[in-house]
N, C-alpha and C positions, 0 to 999 in steps of 0.2 A: 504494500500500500504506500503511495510516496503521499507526497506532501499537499497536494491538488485533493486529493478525496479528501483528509483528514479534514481540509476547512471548510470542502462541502460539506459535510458530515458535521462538524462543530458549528456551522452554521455561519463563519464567517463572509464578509463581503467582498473579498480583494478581486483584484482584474482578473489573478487568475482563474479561481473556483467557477465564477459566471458571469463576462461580461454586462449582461442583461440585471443584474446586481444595482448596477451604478445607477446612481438620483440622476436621474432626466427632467430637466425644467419643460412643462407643460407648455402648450399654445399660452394659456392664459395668460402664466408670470410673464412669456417673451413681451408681449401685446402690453402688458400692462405696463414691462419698464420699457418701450419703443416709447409709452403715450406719454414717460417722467421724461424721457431725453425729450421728446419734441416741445415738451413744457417748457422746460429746461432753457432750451433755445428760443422759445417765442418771450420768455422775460427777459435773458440776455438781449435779442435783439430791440425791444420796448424798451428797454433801458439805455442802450445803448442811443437810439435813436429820440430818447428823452432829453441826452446828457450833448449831444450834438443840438438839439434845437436849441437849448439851454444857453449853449456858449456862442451859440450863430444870432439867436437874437439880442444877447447882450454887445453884438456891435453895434446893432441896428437905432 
């Protein structure tokens, strides 16, 4: 018996025993951190194009 059973057997998770093992992030979590980055970037950009009007009209 080498060492591949034994942690099937004890139940562990490594690569080896069963790839199929490993935490797989859902559709859902992808979708939901896609919708933080896009957030993300629409206040950076809002801000960014705040801090431009900001200094553009204080030549005016």
């Amino acid at each position: 018996m080498n060492l591949i059973n034994m942690d099937v057997i004890v139940g562990g998770t490594t690569w080896e025993s069963n790839p199929s093992d490993l935490p797989r992030r859902s559709q859902a979590d992808l979708e939901l951190e896609g919708q933080r980055y896009f957030m993300l970037l629409l206040m950076i950009n809002s801000y960014s194009q705040y801090l431009f009007l900001n200094e553009f009209t204080a030549f005016l």
